[in-house]
C-alpha positions in Angstrom: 0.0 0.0 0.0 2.6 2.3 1.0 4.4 1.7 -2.3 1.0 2.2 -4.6 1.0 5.8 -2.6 4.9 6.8 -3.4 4.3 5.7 -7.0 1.0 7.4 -7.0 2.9 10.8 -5.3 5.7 10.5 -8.1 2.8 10.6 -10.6 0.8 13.1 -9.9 4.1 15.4 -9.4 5.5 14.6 -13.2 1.6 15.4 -14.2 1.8 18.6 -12.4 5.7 19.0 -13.6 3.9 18.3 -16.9 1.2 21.3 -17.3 3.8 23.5 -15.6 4.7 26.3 -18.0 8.3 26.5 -19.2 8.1 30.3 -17.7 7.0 28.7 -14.6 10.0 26.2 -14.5 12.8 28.2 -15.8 11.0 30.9 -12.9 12.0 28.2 -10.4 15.7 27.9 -10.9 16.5 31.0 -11.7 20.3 32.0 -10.4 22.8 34.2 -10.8 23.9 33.1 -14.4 20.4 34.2 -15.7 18.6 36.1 -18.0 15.7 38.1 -16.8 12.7 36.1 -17.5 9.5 38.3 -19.4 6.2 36.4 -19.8 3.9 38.2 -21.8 0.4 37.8 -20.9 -1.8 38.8 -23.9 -4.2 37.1 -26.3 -1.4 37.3 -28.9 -3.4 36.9 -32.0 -5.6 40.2 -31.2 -1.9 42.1 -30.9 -1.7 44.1 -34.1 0.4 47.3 -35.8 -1.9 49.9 -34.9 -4.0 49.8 -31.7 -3.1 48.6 -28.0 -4.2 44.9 -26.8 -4.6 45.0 -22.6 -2.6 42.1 -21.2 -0.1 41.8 -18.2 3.7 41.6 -17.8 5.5 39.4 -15.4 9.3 39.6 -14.7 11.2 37.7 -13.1 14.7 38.7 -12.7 17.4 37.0 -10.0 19.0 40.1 -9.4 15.7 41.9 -7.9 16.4 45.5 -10.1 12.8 46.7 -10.5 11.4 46.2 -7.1 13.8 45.9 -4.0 14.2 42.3 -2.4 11.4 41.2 -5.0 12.7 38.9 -7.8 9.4 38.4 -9.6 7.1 41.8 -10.4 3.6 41.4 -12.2 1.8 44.9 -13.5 -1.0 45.7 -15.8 -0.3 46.7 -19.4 -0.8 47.1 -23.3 0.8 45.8 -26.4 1.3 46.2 -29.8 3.5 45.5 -32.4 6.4 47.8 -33.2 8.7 48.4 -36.0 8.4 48.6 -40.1 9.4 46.0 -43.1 10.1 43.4 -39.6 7.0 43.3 -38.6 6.2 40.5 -41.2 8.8 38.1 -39.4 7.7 35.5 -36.7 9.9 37.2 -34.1 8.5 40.4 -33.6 9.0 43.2 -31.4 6.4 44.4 -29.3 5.5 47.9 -28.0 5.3 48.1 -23.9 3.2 51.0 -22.2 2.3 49.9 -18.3 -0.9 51.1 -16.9 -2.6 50.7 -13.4 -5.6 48.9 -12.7 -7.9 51.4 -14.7 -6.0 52.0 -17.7 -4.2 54.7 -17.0 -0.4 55.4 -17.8 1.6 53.9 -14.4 5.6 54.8 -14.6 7.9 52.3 -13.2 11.5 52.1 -13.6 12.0 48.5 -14.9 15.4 46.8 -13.8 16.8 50.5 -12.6 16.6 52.1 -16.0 14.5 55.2 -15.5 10.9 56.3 -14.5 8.7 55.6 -17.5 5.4 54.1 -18.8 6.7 52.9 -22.6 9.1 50.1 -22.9 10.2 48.3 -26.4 10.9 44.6 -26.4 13.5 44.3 -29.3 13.0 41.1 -31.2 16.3 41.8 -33.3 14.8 39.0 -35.7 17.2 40.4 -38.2 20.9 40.9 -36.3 22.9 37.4 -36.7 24.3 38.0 -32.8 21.5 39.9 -31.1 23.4 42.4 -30.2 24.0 45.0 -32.7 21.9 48.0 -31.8 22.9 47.3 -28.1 26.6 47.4 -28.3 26.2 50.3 -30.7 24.0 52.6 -28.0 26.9 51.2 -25.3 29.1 52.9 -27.1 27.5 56.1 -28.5 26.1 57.1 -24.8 29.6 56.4 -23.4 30.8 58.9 -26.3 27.9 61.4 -26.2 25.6 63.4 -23.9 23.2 65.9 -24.6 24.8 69.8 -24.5 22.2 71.0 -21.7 21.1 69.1 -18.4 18.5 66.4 -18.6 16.6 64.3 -15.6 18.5 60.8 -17.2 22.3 62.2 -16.9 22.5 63.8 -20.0 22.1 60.3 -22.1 21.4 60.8 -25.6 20.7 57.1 -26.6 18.7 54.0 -25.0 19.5 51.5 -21.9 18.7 47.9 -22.1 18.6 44.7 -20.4 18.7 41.4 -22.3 16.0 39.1 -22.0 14.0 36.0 -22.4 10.8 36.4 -23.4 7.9 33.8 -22.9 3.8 34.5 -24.6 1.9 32.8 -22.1 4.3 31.1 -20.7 5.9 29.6 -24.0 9.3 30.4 -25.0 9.9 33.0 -27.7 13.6 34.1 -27.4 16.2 36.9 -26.5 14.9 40.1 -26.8 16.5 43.3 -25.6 13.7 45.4 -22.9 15.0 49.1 -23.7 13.5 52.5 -23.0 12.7 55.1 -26.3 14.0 58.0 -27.4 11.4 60.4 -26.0 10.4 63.9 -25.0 11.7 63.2 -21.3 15.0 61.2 -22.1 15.6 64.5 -24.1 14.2 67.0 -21.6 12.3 68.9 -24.5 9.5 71.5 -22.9 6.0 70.5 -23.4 3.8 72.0 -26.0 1.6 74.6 -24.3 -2.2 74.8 -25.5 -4.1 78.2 -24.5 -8.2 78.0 -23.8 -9.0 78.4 -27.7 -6.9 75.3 -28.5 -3.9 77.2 -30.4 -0.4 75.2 -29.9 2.9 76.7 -29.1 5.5 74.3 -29.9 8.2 74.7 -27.7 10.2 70.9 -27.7 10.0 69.2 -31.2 11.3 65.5 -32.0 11.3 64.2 -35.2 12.8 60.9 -37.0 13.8 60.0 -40.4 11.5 56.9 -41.6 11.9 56.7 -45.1 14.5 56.4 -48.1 12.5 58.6 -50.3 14.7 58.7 -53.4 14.6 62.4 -53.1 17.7 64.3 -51.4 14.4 65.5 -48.4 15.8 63.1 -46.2 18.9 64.5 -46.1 18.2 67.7 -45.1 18.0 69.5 -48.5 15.1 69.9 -49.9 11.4 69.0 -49.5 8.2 68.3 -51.5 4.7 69.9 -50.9 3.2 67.7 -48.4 0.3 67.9 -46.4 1.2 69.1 -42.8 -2.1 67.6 -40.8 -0.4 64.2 -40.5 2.3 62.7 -38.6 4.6 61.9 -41.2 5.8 64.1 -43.9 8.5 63.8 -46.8 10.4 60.7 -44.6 10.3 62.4 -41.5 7.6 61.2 -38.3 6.6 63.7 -36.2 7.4 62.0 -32.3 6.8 65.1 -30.4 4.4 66.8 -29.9 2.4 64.3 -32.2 -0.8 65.2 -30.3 -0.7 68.3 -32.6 0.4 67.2 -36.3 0.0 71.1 -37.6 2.0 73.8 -40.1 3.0 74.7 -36.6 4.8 71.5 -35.4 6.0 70.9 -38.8 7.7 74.8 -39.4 10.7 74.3 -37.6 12.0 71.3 -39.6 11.3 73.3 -42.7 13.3 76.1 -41.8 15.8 74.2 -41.0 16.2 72.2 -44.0 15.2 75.7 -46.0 18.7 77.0 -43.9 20.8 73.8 -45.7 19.5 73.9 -48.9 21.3 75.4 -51.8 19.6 78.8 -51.6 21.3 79.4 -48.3 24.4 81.3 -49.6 27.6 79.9 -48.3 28.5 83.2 -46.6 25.3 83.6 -44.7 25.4 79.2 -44.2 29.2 80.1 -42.5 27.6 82.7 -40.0 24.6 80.8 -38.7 24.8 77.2 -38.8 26.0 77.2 -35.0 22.2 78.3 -34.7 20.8 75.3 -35.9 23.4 72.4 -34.9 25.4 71.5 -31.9 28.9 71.3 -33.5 30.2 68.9 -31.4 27.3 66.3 -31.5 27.5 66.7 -35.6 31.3 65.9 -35.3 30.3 62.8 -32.8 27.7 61.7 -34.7 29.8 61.3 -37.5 32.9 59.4 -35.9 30.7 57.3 -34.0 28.6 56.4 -37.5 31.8 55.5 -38.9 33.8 53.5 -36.0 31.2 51.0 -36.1 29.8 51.7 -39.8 26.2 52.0 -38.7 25.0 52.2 -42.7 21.0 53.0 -42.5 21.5 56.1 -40.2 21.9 59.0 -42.7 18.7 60.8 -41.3 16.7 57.5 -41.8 16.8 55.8 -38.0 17.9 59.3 -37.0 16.2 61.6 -34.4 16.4 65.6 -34.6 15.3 67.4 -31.5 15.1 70.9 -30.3 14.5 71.3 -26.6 13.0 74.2 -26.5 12.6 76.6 -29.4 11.5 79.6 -27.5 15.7 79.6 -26.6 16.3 79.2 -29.8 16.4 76.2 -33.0 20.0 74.3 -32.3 18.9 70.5 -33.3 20.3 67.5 -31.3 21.0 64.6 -33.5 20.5 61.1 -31.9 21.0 57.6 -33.5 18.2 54.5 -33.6 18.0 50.6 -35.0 21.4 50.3 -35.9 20.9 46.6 -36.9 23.3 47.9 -40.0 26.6 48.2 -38.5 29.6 46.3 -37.2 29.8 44.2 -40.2 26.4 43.4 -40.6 23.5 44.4 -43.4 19.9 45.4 -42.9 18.5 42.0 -44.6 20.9 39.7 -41.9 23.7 39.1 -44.4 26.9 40.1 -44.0 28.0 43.3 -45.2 31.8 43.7 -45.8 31.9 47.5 -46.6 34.3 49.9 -44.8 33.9 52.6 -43.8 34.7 56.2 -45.2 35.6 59.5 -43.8 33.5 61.1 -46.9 30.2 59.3 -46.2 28.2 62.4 -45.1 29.9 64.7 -48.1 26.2 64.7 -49.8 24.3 65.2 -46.8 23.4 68.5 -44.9 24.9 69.7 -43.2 28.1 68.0 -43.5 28.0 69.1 -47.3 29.5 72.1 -45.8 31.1 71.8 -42.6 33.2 69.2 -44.0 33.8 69.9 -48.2 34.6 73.2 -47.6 35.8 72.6 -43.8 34.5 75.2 -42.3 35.9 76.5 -38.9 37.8 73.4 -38.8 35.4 71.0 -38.5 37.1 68.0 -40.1 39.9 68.8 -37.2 37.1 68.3 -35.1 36.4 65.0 -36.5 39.8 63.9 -36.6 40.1 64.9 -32.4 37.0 63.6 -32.0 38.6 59.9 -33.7 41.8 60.4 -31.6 40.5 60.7 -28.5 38.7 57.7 -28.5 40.3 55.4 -31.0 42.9 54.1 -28.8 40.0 53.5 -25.6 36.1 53.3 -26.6 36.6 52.2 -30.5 40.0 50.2 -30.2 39.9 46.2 -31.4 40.2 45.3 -28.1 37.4 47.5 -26.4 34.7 46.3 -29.0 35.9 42.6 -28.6 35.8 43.0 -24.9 32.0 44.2 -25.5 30.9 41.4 -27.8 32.8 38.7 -25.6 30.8 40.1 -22.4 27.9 39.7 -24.4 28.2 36.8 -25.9 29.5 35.1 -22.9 26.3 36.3 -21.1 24.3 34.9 -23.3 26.1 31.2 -23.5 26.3 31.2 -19.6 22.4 31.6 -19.1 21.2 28.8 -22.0 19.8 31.9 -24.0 21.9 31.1 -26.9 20.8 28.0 -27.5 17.4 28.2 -26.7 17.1 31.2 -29.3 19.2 28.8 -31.8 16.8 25.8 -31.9 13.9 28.3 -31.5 14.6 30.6 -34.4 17.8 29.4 -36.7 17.0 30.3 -40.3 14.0 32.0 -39.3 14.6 34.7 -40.6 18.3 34.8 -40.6 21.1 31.9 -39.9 22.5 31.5 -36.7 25.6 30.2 -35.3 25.3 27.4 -33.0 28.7 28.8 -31.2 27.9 32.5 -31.1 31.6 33.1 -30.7 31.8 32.2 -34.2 30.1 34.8 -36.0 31.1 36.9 -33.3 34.8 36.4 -34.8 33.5 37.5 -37.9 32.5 40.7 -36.4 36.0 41.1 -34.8 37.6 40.6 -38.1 35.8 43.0 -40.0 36.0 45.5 -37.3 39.8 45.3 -37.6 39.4 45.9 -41.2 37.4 48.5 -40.6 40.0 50.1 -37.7 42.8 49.9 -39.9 41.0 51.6 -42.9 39.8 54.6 -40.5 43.3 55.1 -38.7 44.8 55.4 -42.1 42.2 58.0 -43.2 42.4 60.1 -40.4 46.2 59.8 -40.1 46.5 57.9 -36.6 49.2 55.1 -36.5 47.1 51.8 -35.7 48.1 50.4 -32.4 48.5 47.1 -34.0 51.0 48.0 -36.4 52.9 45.6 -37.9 51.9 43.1 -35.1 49.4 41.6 -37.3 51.2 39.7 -40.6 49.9 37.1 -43.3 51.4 34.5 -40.9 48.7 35.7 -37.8 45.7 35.3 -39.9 43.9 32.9 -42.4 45.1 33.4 -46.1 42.2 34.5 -47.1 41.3 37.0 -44.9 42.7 40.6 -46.4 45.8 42.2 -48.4 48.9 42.5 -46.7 52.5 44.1 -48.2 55.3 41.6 -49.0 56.6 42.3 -45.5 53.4 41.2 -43.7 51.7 44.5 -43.2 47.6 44.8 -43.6 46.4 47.2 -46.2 43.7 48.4 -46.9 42.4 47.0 -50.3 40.8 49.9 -51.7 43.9 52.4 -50.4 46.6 50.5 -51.5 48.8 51.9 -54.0 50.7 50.4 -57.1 52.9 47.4 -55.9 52.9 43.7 -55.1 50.8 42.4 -52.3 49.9 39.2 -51.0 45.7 38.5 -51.4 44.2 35.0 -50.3 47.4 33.6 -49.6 49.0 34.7 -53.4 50.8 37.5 -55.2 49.4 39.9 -56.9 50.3 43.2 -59.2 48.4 46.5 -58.6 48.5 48.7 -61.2 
């Protein structure tokens, strides 16, 4: 008998083991080598593009970041689904915004990050190592801050924690939880509205949206376009979008009407310090080019002004840089290095930089050599993807997001560290070609020969120096391993 009621114990536990969500398991042994754990509670085929689903979001995160002493927090919230041409993948990224019990916007500051109501869980469906656009805001808010005091320390770019997401308790893979770029990150001034409903725009956000295949986007010229709407001529209007008028729309006009051709040069020289922070154009660039973020030309680009009643200077701040270290938009590879002339086309760098005006491409190059040999050296973006990477190897996330979502939509490495030494190899290509453009010897040196890397991997001199393919002058060189002429 007392055997029948072990046997019938042991059952009934691997029955109740059995219905058991994985959430609810992986909740259980959660330890210090863990991804937070996000279960999104939502009827997941009524979450759409365009309007809010109510639902619930539990986390459950060892280190207890988002409620002291409390390793598993529960509030009420909505969904949606975020983001463009990704939305048509099976990973998707969801929009966040936390509410109290009636509906109404609730701020929380999830794992420490800052006071706010609207989160982003980043699929990255697209990114062959998950961590593109994360290691790329590292890097940028350790390199930039905004000119003027804000609530958030000055940031001018996202925070993040990597997680695992569950829907209802079924796993869905690593996603990155990050704020937004928004009106209170920035400090921008709220629009005031008197008693006969008449706007005065005071902070203005705006990002680039579109490749139009018209030279709007890049800040020199614009198309009739109606100015009750959101978005206009590439641009989305993020603040104050309440009030989508000729009024909120205005000061991007003039500003683009101040870089376009009928600005003369003279009277461009005298006032562009009125529309642009000089030293967040010069970061901007440098940063863009380090890591080659490639879709960032205005497109995935914020403009803001903080308050134009003190005047129209724009801050520019970076978004979804999935195109960058070595990796293209579509999830391929993309081996192109960077050049010091990208932005020669673009407003309004078409200026400061052709005709280098006050000395702005000095200013670039200090910008590059006070960071090349700390933030942007090999071995500080290595040491970055490694932490990463490691982090997601210790915690099981890596494979779990392999067997759940290889090929779909992209390839993935069953060893992360292997495409992650792609990265590092193309970065190092990508080093080298920059240090040589802006004149900086590359720590490296001569260090690295034919002999210290696969024979395929780049063009070296006859004496085991790496060149740059596309700088190298008339000689012999060693490519994949052979001899060859260039004429």
């Amino acid at each position: 008998m007392r055997k029948l009621i072990v046997l019938l114990s042991v059952v009934y536990s691997l029955c109740a083991l059995a219905q058991e969500s994985l959430y609810e398991q992986m909740k259980g042994s959660l330890d210090e080598s863990s991804l937070p754990l996000v279960n999104v509670i939502v009827d997941i085929a009524a979450v759409n593009r365009t309007e809010y689903v109510a639902g619930e979001i539990e986390i459950a995160d060892y280190r207890c970041r988002t409620e002291p002493d409390t390793a598993t927090v529960r509030y009420h919230c909505k969904y949606r689904i975020r983001g463009g041409s990704a939305t048509r993948y099976d990973k998707k990224s969801f929009a966040v915004k936390l509410t109290d019990e009636t509906g109404a916007d609730m701020d929380v500051s999830l794992f420490g990050i800052r006071e706010e109501n609207s989160w982003i869980l980043d699929a990255m469906a697209m990114d062959r190592i998950r961590m593109r656009n994360r290691v790329c805001f590292d890097v940028w808010n350790a390199m930039s801050r905004t000119p003027y005091e804000t609530r958030y320390d000055d940031r001018n770019g996202t925070e993040g924690v990597f997680v695992e997401v569950f829907i209802n308790g079924d796993y869905h893979g690593l996603y990155c939880l990050t704020d937004k770029i928004d009106r209170r990150l920035l400090g921008l001034h709220k629009a005031e509205v008197n008693d006969a409903g008449e706007v005065a725009v005071r902070g203005v956000l705006y990002k680039g949206i579109a490749w139009n295949g018209f030279t709007d986007i890049w800040l020199r010229s614009y198309s009739e376009a109606p100015t009750d709407s959101t978005v206009w001529n590439g641009w989305e209007l993020q603040y104050p979008g309440d009030h989508a008028s000729q009024a909120t729309w205005q000061p991007l006009m003039d500003l683009i009407d101040f870089c376009s051709a009928a600005t003369p040069d003279e009277t461009f020289r005298k006032e562009y310090r009125d529309y642009f922070h000089e030293d967040n154009l010069a970061d901007y660039a440098v940063f863009t080019m380090a890591l080659n973020v490639g879709d960032n030309a205005y497109k995935n680009t914020f403009l803001s002004v903080a308050d134009l009643s003190q005047g129209h200077r724009y801050l520019l701040t970076p978004w979804d840089m999935d195109m960058s270290l070595g990796g293209h938009w579509d999830g391929g590879h993309d081996e192109t290095l960077a050049s010091i002339t990208r932005y020669n086309h673009i407003a309004p760098f078409n200026r400061l930089a052709v005709q280098d005006i006050d000395g702005f491409c000095a200013l670039m190059s200090s910008r590059w050599i006070a960071n090349y040999t700390t933030l942007f050296s090999r071995e500080a973006v290595a040491r970055r993807l490694d932490e990463y990477g490691t982090l997601f190897t210790a915690s099981g996330a890596w494979q779990r997001e392999y067997e759940k979502w290889n090929g779909n939509p992209v390839p993935l490495e069953e060893d992360i560290f292997d495409e992650l030494q792609y990265v590092k190899d193309w970065y190092g290509e990508n080093y080298a070609g920059l240090c040589s453009q802006f004149g900086t010897p590359d720590p490296q040196g001569i260090a690295e020969t034919a002999a210290d890397r696969p024979a395929d991997s780049g063009m070296f001199t006859l004496d085991g120096r790496r060149v740059i393919s596309t700088a190298a002058g008339k000689g012999m060189y060693i490519v994949n391993g052979k001899k060859v002429v260039k004429n």
